[in-house]
C-alpha positions in Angstrom: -111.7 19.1 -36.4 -111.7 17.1 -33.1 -108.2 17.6 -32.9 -108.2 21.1 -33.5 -110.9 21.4 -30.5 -108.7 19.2 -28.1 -105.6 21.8 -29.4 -107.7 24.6 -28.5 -109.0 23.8 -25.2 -105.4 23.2 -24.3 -104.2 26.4 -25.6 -107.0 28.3 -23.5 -105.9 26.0 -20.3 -102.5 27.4 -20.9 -103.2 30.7 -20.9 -105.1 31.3 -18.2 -102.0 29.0 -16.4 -100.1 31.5 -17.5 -102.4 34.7 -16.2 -101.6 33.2 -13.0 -98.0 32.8 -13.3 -97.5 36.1 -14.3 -99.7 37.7 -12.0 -97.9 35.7 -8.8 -94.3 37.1 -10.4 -96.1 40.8 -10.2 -97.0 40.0 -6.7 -93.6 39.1 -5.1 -91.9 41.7 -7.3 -94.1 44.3 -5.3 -93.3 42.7 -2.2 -89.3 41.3 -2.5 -88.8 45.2 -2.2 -90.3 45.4 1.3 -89.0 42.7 2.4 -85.7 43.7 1.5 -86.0 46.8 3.3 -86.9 44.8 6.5 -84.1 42.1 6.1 -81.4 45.0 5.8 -83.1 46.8 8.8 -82.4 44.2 10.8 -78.7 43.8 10.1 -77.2 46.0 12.2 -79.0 44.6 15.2 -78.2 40.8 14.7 -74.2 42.0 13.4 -73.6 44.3 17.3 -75.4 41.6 18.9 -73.1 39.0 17.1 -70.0 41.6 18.1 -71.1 41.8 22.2 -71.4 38.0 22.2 -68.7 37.6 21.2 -67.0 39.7 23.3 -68.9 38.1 26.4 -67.8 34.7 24.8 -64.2 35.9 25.3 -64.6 37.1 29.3 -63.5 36.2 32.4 -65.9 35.7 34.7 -66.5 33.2 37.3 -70.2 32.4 36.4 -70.0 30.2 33.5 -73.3 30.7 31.6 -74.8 27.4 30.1 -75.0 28.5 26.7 -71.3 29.1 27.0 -70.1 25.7 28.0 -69.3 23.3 25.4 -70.9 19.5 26.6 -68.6 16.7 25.9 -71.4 14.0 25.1 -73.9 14.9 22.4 -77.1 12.4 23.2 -79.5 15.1 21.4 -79.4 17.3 19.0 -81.9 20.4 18.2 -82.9 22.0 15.0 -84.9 25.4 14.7 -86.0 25.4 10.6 -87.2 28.2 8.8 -89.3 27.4 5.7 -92.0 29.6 4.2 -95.9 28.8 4.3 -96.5 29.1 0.7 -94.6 27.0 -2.3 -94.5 27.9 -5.6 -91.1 29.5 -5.0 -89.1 26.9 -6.7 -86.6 24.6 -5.0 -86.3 26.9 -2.2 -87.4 24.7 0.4 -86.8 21.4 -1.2 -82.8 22.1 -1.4 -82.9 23.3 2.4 -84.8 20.2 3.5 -82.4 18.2 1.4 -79.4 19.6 2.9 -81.2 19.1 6.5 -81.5 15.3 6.2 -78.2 15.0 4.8 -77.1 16.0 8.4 -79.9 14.6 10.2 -78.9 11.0 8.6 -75.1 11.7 10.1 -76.5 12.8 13.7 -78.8 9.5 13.6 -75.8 7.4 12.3 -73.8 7.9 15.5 -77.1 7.3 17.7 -77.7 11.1 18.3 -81.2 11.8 19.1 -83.5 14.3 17.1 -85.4 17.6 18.2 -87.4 20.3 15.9 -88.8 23.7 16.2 -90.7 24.3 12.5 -90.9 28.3 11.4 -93.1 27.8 8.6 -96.0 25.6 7.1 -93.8 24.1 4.6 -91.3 22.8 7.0 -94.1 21.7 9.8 -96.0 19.7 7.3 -92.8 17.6 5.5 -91.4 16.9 9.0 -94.5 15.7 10.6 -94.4 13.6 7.6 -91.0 11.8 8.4 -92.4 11.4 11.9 -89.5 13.4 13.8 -89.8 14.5 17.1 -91.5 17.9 16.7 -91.2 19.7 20.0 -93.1 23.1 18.5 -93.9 25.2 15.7 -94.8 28.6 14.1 -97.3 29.0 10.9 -98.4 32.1 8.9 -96.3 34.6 10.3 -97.2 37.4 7.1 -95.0 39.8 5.4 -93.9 41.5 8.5 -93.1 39.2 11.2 -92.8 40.0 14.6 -90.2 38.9 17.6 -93.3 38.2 19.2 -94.8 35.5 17.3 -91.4 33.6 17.4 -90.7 33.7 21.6 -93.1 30.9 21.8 -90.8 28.4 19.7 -87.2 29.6 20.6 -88.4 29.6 24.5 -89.0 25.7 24.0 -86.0 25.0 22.3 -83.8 27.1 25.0 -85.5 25.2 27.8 -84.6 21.9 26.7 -81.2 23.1 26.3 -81.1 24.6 29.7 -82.5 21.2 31.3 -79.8 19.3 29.5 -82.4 17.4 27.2 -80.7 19.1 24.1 -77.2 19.2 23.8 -76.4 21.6 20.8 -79.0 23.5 18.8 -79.2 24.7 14.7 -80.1 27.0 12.7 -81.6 27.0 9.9 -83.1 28.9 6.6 -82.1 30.2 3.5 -79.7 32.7 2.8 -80.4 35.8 0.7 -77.3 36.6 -1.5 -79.1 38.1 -4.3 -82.4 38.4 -6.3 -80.7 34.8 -8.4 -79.2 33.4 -5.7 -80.5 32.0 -2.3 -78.0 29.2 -0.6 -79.9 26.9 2.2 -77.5 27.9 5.5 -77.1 25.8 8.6 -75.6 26.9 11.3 -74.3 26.0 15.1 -76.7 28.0 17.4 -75.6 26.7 21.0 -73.3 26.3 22.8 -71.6 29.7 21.6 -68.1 28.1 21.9 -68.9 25.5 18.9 -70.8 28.7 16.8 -67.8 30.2 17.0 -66.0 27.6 16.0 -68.3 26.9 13.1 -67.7 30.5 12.2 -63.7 30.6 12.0 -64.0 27.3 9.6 -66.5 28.6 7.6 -65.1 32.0 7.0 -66.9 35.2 6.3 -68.4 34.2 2.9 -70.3 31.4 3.8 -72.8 32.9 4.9 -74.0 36.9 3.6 -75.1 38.7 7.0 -73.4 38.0 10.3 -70.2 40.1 11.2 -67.3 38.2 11.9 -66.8 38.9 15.2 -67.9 35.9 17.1 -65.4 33.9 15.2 -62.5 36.6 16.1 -59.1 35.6 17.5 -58.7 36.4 21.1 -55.5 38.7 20.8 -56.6 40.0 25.0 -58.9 39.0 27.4 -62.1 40.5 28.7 -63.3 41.6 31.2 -67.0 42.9 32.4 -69.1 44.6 35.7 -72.4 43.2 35.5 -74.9 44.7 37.6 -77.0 43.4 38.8 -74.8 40.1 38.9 -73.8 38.2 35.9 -76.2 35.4 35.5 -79.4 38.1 35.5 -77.3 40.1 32.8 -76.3 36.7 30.7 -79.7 35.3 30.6 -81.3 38.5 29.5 -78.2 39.1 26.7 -78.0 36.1 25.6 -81.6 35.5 25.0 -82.4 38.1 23.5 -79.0 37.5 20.9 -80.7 34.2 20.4 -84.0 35.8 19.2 -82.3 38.2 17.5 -80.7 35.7 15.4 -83.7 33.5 14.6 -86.1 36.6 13.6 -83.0 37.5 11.5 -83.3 34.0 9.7 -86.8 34.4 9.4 -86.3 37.8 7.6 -83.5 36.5 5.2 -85.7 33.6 4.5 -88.6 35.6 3.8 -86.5 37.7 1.2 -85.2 34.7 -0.4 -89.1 33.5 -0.8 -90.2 36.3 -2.9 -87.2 36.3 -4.9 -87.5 32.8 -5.9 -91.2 32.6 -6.6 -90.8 35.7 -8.6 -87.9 34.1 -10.7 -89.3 30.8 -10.7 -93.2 32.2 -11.7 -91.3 34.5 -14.3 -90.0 31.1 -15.6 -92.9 29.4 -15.7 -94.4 32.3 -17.7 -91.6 32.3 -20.4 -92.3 28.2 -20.7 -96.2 29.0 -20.6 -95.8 31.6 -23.5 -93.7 28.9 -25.9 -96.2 26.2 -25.0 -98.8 28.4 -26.5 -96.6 29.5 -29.7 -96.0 25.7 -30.2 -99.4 24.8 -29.6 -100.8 27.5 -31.8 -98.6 26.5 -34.2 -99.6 22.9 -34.1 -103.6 23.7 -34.7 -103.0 26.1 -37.4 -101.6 23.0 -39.3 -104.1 20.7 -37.9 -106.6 23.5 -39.6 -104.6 23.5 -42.8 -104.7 19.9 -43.2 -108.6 19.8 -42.3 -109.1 22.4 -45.0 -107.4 20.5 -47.5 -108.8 17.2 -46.8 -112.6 19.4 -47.7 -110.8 21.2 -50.7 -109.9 17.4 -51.5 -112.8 16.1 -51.3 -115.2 19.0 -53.0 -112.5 18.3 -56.2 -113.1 14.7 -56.1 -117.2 14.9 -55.9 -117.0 17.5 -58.4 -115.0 15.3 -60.9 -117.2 12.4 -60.3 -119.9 14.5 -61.4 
């Protein structure tokens, strides 16, 4: 019966496997709700802010702000990547990071230089692995982030793009589309002028949030009063437009992290509970065969009797 033990042990190591698995699913079920909720909240915002950008993009004024100039030599470029601090949710992270080195691999190809902010343990940890040039980073934000804990990293990425030591900027995180599907997203943060480029090739279904207005066709021009004067009101607008799209990211990406642990631990449940079945099914066998090797062998000592 040494193999029935060895069958059993395994059986009782699955299980409890599996009380884990289902009991993370349970978890992010409760919390993919809330975190919903906040993702949607936060829409509106990051769609106007996306619309008056846009608009500002489009102006004629005589101060050119440097987020809206376009330079023509790209010696640097800077990525801002949103991961989550916990795994278990499946590929989520490895198909992001996978689609990031794809690009990073081009940008290095042509001699560009390479620049990242981290939002997330997952993505600090596997970069400062590869040894790229980490220039700041964010951990364990919770289940309600805040603007706040994410100034710190966007100021130093802004900076360097303000002293010219960065020469365009990304963005990116995962994409919630749906409870199924979540689709790794990178996109042109600075200048504005090559986001909304990125935006008219791309089309409005590449990516599930932003409003399309950034990437509108200039049928007039504008035309703005600032007051104060123009460079006060453009670095206060366009900063905050720039938060307002990273927190976004941040949000989206922590949607898409309980709704791929949830589906992936609901997975591994399912696989956990046919494990057992099979398992059981193989020591209930291993227990017949046992009892008929005794049966066997009571026959043959009573015949020799």
């Amino acid at each position: 019966m040494a193999g029935a033990r060895e069958i059993r042990t395994k059986i009782r190591s699955v299980q409890n496997t599996r009380k884990v698995t289902r009991a993370l699913e349970m978890v992010s079920a409760s919390k993919i709700r809330k975190a919903q909720d906040l993702m949607k909240a936060s829409r509106p915002y990051a769609r106007l802010m996306r619309q008056v950008i846009g608009h500002i993009a489009h102006a004629n004024v005589e101060y050119r702000h440097p987020f809206l100039v376009e330079r023509e030599a790209v010696r640097r470029v800077g990525y801002v990547i949103v991961s989550t601090d916990r795994g278990l949710c499946g590929g989520l992270n490895s198909n992001l990071f996978r689609k990031l080195l794809a690009e990073m691999r081009e940008w290095q190809a042509k001699g560009v230089e390479i620049d990242v902010v981290a939002i997330g343990q997952k993505a600090t940890q596997f970069f400062k692995r590869l040894k790229v040039n980490m220039i700041g980073s964010a951990t364990h934000l919770g289940e309600r982030p805040k603007v706040e804990q994410l100034i710190g990293v966007i100021k130093v990425m802004l900076d360097a793009y303000n002293d010219g030591r960065v020469d365009r900027v990304f963005l990116c995180f995962n994409d919630f589309v749906n409870t199924m599907t979540q689709k790794p997203h990178v996109e042109a943060l600075l200048p504005l002028s090559a986001a909304a480029a990125e935006m008219a090739s791309a089309g409005p279904s590449e990516i599930n949030w932003p409003a399309p207005a950034l990437s509108a066709k200039r049928d007039h021009d504008w035309d703005y009063i600032y007051e104060p004067d123009a460079e006060t009101v453009l670095d206060h607008v366009l900063q905050r437009y720039i938060e307002s799209l990273v927190y976004q990211a941040v949000l989206e990406n922590l949607a898409s992290e309980h709704a791929a642990r949830m589906v992936a631990m609901k997975s591994a449940s399912d696989n956990a509970t046919k494990l057992i079945d099979t398992l059981t099914l193989i020591y209930n066998k291993a227990r017949q065969a046992a009892i008929t090797q005794e049966i066997s062998e009571i026959v043959s000592g009573a015949a020799a009797v």
